[in-house]
C-alpha positions in Angstrom: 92.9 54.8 115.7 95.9 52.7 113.8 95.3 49.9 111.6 98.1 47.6 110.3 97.2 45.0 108.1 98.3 41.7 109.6 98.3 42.9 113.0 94.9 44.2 114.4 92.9 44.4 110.8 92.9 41.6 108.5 92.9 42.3 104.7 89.6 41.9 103.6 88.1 44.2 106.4 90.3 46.9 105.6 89.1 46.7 102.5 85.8 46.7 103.3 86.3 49.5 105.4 87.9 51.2 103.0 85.0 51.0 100.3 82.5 52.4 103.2 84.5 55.4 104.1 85.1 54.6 107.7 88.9 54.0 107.2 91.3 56.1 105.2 94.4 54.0 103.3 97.5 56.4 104.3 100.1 53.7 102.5 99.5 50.0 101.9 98.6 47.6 104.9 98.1 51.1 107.0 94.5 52.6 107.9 93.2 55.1 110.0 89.9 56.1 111.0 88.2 58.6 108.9 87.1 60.8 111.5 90.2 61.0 113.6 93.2 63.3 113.4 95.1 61.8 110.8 98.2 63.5 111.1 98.2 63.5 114.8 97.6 59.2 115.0 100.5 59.1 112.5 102.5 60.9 114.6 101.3 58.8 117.7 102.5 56.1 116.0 105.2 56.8 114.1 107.7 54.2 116.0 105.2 51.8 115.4 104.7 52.3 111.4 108.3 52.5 111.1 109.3 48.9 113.1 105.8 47.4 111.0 107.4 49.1 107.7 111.0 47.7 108.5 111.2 45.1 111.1 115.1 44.5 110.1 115.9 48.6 110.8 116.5 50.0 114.7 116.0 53.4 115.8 119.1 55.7 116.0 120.2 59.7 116.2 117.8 61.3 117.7 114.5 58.9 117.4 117.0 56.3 119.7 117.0 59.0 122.6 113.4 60.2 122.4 111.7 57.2 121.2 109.7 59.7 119.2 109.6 61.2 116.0 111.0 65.1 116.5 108.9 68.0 116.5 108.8 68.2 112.3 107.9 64.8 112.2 110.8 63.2 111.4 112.0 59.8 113.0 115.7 58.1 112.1 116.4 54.5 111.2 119.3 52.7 110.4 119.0 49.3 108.1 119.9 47.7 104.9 119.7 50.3 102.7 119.5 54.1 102.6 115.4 55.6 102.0 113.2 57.6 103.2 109.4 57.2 103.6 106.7 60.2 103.7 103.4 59.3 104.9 101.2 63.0 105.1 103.1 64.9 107.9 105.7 61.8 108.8 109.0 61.7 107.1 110.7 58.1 108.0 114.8 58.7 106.9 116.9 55.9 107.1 120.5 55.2 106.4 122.6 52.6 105.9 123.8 50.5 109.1 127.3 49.5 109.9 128.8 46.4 109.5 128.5 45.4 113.4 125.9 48.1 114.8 125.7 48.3 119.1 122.3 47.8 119.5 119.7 47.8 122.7 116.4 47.1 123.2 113.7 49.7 124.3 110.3 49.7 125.3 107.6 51.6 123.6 103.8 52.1 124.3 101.4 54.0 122.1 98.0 53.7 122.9 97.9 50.0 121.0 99.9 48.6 123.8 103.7 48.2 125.0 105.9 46.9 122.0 110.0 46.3 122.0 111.7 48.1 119.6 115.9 47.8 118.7 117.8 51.4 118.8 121.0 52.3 119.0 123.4 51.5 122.1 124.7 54.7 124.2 128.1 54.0 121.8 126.5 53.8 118.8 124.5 56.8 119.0 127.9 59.0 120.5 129.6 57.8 117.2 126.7 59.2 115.2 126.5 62.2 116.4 129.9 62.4 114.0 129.0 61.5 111.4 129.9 63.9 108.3 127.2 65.5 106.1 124.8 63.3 107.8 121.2 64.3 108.1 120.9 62.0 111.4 124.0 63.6 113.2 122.7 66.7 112.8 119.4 65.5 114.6 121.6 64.6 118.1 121.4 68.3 119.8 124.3 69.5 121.8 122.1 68.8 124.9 121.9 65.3 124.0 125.3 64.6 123.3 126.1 66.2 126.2 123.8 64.0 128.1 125.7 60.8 126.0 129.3 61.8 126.8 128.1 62.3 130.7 126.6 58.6 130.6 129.2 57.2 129.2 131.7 58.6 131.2 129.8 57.2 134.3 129.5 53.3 132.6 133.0 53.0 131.8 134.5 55.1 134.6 136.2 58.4 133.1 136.6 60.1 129.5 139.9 57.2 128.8 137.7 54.7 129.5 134.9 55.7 127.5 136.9 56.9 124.8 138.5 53.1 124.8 135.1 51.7 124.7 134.0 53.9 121.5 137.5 53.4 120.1 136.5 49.5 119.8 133.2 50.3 118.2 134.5 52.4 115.8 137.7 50.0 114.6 134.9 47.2 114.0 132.4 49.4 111.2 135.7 51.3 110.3 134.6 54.5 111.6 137.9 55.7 111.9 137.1 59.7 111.5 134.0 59.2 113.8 136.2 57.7 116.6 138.2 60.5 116.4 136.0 63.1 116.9 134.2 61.5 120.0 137.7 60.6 121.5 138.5 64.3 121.2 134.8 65.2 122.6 135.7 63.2 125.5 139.3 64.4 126.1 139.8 67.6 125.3 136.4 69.2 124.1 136.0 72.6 125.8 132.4 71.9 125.5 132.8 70.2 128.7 132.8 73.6 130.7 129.6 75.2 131.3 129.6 78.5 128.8 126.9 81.0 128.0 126.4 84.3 127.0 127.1 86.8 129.5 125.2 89.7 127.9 122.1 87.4 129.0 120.4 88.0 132.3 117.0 87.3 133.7 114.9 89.8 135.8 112.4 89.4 138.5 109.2 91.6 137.9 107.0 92.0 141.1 104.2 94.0 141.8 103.0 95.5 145.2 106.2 93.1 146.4 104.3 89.8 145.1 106.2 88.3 142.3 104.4 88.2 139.1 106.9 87.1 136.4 110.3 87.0 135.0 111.7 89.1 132.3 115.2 87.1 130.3 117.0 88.7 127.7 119.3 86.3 125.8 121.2 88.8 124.0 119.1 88.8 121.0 115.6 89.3 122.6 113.3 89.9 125.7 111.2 86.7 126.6 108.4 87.7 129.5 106.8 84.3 131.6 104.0 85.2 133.9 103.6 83.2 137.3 101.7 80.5 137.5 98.9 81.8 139.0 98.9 85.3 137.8 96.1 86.1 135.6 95.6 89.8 135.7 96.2 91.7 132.3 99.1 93.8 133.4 102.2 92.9 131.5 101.8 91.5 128.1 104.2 90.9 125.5 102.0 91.5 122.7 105.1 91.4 120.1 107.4 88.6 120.5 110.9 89.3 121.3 110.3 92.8 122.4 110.0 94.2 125.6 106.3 94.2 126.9 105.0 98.1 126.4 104.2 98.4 129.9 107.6 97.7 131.0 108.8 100.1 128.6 106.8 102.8 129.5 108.1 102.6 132.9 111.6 103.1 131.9 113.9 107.0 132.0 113.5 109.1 129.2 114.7 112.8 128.8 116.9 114.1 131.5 117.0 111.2 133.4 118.1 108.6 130.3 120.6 111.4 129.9 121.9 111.2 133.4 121.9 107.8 133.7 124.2 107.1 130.7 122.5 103.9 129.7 122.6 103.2 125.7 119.9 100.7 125.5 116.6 99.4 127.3 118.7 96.3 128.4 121.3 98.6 130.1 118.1 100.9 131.8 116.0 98.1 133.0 119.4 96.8 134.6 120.2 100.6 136.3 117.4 100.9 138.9 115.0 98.1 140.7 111.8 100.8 141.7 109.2 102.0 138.7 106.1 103.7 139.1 103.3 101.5 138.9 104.3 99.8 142.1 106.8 98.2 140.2 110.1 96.3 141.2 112.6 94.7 139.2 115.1 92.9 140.0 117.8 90.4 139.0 118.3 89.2 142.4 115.0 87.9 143.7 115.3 88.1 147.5 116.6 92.2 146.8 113.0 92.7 146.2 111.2 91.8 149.6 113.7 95.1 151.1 112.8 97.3 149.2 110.3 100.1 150.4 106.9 99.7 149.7 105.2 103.0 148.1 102.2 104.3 150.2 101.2 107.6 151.3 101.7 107.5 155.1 101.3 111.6 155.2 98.9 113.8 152.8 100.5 116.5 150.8 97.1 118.5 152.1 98.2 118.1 155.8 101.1 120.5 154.8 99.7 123.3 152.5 98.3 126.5 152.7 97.2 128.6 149.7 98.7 126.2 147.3 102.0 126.4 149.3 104.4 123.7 150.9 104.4 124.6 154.7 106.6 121.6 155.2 110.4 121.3 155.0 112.2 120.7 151.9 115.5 118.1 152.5 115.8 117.2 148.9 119.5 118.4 147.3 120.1 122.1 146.8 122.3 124.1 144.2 125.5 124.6 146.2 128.0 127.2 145.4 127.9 126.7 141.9 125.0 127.1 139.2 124.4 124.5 137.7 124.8 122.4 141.2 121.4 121.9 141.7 120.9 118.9 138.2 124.2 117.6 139.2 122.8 117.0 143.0 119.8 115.7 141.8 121.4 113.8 139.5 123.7 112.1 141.9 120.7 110.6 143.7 119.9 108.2 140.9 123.3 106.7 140.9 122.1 104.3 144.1 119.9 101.7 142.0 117.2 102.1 144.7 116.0 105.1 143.6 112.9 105.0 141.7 113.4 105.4 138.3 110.7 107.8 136.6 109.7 108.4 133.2 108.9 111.7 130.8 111.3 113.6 129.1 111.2 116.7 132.6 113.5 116.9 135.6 111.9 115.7 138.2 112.9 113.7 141.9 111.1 110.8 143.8 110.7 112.0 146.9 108.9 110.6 150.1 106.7 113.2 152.9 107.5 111.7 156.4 104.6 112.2 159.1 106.9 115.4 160.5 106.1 117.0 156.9 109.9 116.8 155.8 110.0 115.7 152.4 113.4 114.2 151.7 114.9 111.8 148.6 113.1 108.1 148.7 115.9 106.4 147.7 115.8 104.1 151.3 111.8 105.7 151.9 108.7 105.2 150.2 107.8 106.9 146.9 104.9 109.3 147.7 105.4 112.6 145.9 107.0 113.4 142.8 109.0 117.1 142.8 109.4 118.9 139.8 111.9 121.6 139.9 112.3 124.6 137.6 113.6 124.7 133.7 116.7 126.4 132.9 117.0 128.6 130.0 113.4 130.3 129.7 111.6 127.3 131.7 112.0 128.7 134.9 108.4 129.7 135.0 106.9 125.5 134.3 106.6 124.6 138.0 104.1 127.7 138.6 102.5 127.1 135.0 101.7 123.6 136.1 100.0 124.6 138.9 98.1 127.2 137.4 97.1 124.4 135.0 96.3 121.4 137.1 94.5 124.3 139.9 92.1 125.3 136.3 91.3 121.5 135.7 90.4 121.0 139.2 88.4 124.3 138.9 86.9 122.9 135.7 85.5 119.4 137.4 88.5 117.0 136.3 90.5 115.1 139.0 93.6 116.3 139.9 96.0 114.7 142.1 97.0 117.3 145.6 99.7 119.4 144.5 101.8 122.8 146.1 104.2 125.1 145.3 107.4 124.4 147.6 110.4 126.9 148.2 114.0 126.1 146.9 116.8 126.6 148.7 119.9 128.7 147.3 117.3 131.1 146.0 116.2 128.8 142.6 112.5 129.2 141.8 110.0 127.5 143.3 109.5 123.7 142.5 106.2 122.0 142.6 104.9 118.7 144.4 102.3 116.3 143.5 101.2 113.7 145.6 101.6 110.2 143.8 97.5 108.7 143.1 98.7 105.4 142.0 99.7 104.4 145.7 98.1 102.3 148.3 96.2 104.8 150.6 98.4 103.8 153.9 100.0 100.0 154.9 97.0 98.9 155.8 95.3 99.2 152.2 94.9 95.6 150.1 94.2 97.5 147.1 96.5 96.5 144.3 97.1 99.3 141.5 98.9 100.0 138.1 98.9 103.2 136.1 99.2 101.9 132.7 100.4 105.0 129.9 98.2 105.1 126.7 101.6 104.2 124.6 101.4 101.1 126.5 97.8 100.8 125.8 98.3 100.9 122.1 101.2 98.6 122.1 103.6 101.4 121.2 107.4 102.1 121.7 107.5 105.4 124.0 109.1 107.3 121.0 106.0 107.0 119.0 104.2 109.2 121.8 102.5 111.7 119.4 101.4 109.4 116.8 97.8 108.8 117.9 94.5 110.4 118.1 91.7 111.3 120.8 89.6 109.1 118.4 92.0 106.0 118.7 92.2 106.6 121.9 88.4 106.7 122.1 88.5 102.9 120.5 91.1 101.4 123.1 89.3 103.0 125.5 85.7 101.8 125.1 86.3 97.8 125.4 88.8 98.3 128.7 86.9 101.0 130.9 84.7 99.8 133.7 82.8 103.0 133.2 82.9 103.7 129.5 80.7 106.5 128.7 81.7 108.6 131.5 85.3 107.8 130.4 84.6 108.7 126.8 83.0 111.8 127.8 86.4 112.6 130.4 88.1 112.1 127.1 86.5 114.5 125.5 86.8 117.0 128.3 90.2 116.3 128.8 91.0 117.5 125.2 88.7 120.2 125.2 90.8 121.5 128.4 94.1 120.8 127.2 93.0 123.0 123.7 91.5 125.9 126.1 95.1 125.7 127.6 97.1 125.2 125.1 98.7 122.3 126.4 100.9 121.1 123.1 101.6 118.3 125.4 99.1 115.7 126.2 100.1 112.9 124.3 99.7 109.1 125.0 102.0 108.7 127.6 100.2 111.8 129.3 96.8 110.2 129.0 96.8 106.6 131.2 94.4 104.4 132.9 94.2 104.0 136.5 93.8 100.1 137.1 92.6 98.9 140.6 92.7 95.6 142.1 91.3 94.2 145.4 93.4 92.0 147.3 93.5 88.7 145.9 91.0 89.4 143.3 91.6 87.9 139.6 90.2 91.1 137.4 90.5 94.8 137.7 87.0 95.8 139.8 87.8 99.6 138.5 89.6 100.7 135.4 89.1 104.3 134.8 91.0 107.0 132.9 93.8 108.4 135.2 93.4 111.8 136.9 95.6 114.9 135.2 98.9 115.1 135.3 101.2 116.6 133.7 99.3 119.7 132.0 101.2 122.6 130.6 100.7 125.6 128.6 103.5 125.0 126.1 102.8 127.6 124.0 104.5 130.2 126.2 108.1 128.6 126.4 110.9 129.6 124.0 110.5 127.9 120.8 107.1 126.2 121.4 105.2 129.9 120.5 103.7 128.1 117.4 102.8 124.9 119.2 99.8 122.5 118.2 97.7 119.8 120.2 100.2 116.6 120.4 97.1 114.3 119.1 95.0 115.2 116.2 91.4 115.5 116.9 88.8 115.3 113.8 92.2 115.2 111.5 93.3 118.7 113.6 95.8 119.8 116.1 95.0 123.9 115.3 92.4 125.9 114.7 89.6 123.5 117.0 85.9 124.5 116.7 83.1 123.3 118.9 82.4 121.1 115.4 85.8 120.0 115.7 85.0 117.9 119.5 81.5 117.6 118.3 82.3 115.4 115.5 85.0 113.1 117.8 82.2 112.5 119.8 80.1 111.2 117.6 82.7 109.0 116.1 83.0 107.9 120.1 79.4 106.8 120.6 78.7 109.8 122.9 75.0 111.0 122.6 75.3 114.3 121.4 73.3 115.6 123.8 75.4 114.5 126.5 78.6 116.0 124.7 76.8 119.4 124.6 76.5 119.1 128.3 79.7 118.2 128.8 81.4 121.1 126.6 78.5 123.9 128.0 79.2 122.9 131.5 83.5 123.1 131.3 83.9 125.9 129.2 81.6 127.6 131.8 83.4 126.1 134.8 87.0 127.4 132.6 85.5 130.7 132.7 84.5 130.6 136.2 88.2 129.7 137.0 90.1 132.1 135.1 88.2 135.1 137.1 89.2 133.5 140.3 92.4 131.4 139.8 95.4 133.2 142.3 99.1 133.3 142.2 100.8 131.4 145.2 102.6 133.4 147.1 105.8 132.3 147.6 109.8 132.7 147.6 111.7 133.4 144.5 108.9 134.2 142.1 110.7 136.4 140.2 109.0 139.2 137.6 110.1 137.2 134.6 108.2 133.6 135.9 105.2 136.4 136.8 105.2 137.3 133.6 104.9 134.0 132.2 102.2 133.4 134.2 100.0 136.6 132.9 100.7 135.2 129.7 99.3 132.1 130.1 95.9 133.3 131.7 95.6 135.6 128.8 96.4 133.3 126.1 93.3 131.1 128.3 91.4 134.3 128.4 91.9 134.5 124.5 91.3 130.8 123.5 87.9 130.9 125.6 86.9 134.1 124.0 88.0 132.4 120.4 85.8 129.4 121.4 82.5 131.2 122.0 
């Protein structure tokens, strides 16, 4: 509480008070309590202090519009003289008052009860908002002088008018320069017509169709505001003024960055309105509510024999010219409501109708995700995938359904996989987000290969719902991709699956994400020397059973239960090399054969290195 000698504390009891320690002196004839926020009942009463300090001085600048000190602490007088007065966090600054001031009376209530208070007139304060060099000019925002020049426009019916009006004020304090400047304000001031930056927008972010936020760039920096309402922890902005990681790892990279031509994040968040994640982003709000909503409505499963698409392919083709087939593809992502996907490989969003025709999901929902074949020596990565993802399933890990599909125009075979981070039909509440490891970590995609299984390990412990069985996935995961060789798996190849039931406020599962994206790298041109993308126990070469031993201890897995783990793949690995089979289908040509016998031998070869 205040105390103002004179006024609600008489002298001798303040001093009294004083001497006891119950009242702190912050300047002579003012007390506070001792125990209260000092610096938060001076603020409280700042207008107070100031009109008991200087009954003869009013309120002007910025203090006559708020009737507050500003955020700093700062309140503006005018008066006799020119001082100023700090009292702890409150800086009192007044000048020197004209000859005639404009004055009005205000009302002002602070806890203490409702005093009256002079300030400056709707004139006055316009003319100060001119003054030169002047502290308390400079505290009138554009906003409020705005605001000034619109009220008095309205009182004395147009800009002349009110122009006149200062013009009368000004002539009797010889404010000569000051009249001036607001007549031109008034008159001529382009200031007057609404302007802002044009490189700023705003976005719309939904999720599963239900808005959750905005996302506004102002030309400088990103700025993300939740709904109120929203509480799940999906998109964060952990860093301010950046764009929140999980947005970023939704945008293009590789092939697709290339294609689209975009220079900056700005320009890529503005090229496409569908993400994965069950994402949409818009700029125009009600654009969201049409666009498709991703579920699977057919299983990949329902179409496939022997690891073979027995649907129809309706996706673009090469044409009469070779390199047709990108340029096809590409043209598909020129219509923003093609889903935009990340990763550095080709690949298409592409939807499997009940009739098992799987066609571009630019107007359809996204459900499967085709990856077509490399050019220059990659020809053979849609058949080394599946080889791959067919050993991890072999091996015990989940692995989305995927199949080898023929091409048309006789280009190698391109492989599907069927999207697990989609509702399970319409009818499905389930609310879900794949969230990337970079995003996990708070890093920029580029920085994709800077981390380790053990930091990985760390993030992963406090955020699981299961987290021993995730940590020991972990370690399986990287003891699969090192059987491999999969130079590969780095964070944005590791996520977490994150599922939500309807209207639920928390996550009821939040498990590492099943494989995807698992190569044998070390087979392709240039990559012959290629080593693990994260460093395990301070190594990407040369792993020993020490080597994953050692991470999971640093982990908190029981070494026991790591034994089991590592016995019981590298068994399953075995298993699975003896049995795995070649698809048969169109266009396997011997040289994408032959990648594939080198793959299973350079597997044969790490799992005879490793025992």
């Amino acid at each position: 509480m205040l105390y103002l000698v004179g006024e609600n504390l008489d002298k001798a009891r303040a001093h009294y008070q004083a001497e006891k320690g119950r009242i702190v002196q912050l300047m002579r004839g003012i007390y506070a309590d001792a125990d209260d926020d000092v610096d938060g009942t001076l603020l409280r009463h700042a207008v107070r202090i100031a009109h008991y300090l200087y009954p003869r001085a009013y309120l002007s600048a910025a203090s006559a519009s708020q009737l507050t000190p500003t955020r700093d602490g700062r309140l503006f007088l005018s008066g006799p003289r020119s001082q100023r007065t700090r009292i702890r966090t409150l800086e009192i600054i007044q000048n020197a008052a004209p000859t005639r001031p404009s004055t009005a009376q205000a009302f002002v209530a602070d806890g203490l009860g409702e005093f009256r208070v002079n300030i400056s007139s709707p004139r006055q304060r316009f003319l100060e908002a001119f003054r030169l060099r002047s502290e308390h000019a400079a505290s009138i925002s554009e906003e409020m002088r705005a605001s000034l020049a619109d009220r008095l426009i309205a009182d004395y019916g147009g800009p002349k008018g009110a122009a006149d009006a200062l013009w009368a004020l000004a002539r009797e304090n010889e404010w000569y320069r000051e009249g001036e400047q607001a007549e031109r304000y008034l008159l001529k001031s382009p200031s007057l017509i609404a302007l802002h930056n044009e490189a700023a927008f705003e976005c719309v972010v939904a999720w599963h169709g239900q808005r959750i936020g905005a996302l506004r760039h102002d030309g400088f920096e990103w700025r993300w505001q939740p709904d109120k309402g929203f509480d799940l922890p999906l998109v964060q902005q952990r860093s301010p003024g950046k764009l929140p990681a999980f947005i970023l790892s939704l945008l293009p990279e590789g092939w697709l960055e290339r294609v689209l031509n975009q220079n900056d994040e700005r320009a890529l968040l503005q090229s496409g309105k569908r993400y994965m994640s069950n994402i949409t982003i818009s700029t125009d709000p009600a654009e969201i509510t049409n666009l498709p909503a991703d579920h699977l409505s057919t299983r990949l499963d329902t179409f496939c024999t022997a690891g073979v698409f027995t649907g129809r392919y309706a996706g673009p083709g090469r044409g009469d010219i070779e390199q047709g087939f990108e340029d096809n593809l590409a043209r598909l992502f020129t219509d923003t409501q093609t889903p935009r996907l990340s990763g550095v490989q080709i690949k298409a969003p592409m939807f499997l109708d009940p009739q098992g025709r799987l066609v571009p999901s630019t107007t359809a929902p996204f459900t499967h995700i085709l990856k077509p074949a490399g050019t220059s020596g990659f020809q053979a990565l849609p058949l080394i995938e599946y080889l791959a993802m067919t050993l991890g399933r072999a091996t015990g890990l989940d692995v989305p359904a995927i199949a080898l599909t023929h091409m048309p125009d006789g280009m190698p075979p391109a492989l599907i996989v069927e999207r697990f981070d989609i509702r399970d039909g319409e009818n499905d509440g389930h609310r879900i987000a794949l969230e990337d490891m970079c995003s996990v970590l708070d890093l920029p995609p580029e920085a994709k290969y800077d981390g380790t299984i053990e930091r990985i390990a760390r993030a992963l412990r406090p955020l699981s719902t299961a987290p021993q069985a995730d940590l020991l996935m972990l370690l399986k995961r990287a003891l699969f991709a090192w059987l491999i060789a999969d130079g590969d798996m780095h964070l944005k190849n590791l996520s977490l699956l994150k599922i939500a039931p309807a209207g639920a406020g928390g996550f009821e599962s939040v498990r590492i994400a099943p494989l995807y994206d698992a190569v044998t790298t070390r087979i392709f041109p240039g990559l012959g020397h290629d080593r693990m993308a994260l460093k395990l126990d301070g190594k990407d070469d040369r792993l020993r059973r020490a080597d994953f031993l050692r991470m999971a201890a640093i982990a908190g897995i029981p070494a026991h239960a790591a034994d089991a783990a590592i016995d019981e793949l590298t068994s399953r690995f075995a298993n699975a090399l003896d049995q795995v089979v070649i698809p048969q289908v169109p266009n396997l040509g011997k040289d994408i054969l032959t990648k594939a016998e080198q793959m299973l031998d350079l597997c044969r070869e790490r799992l005879a290195a490793w025992h």
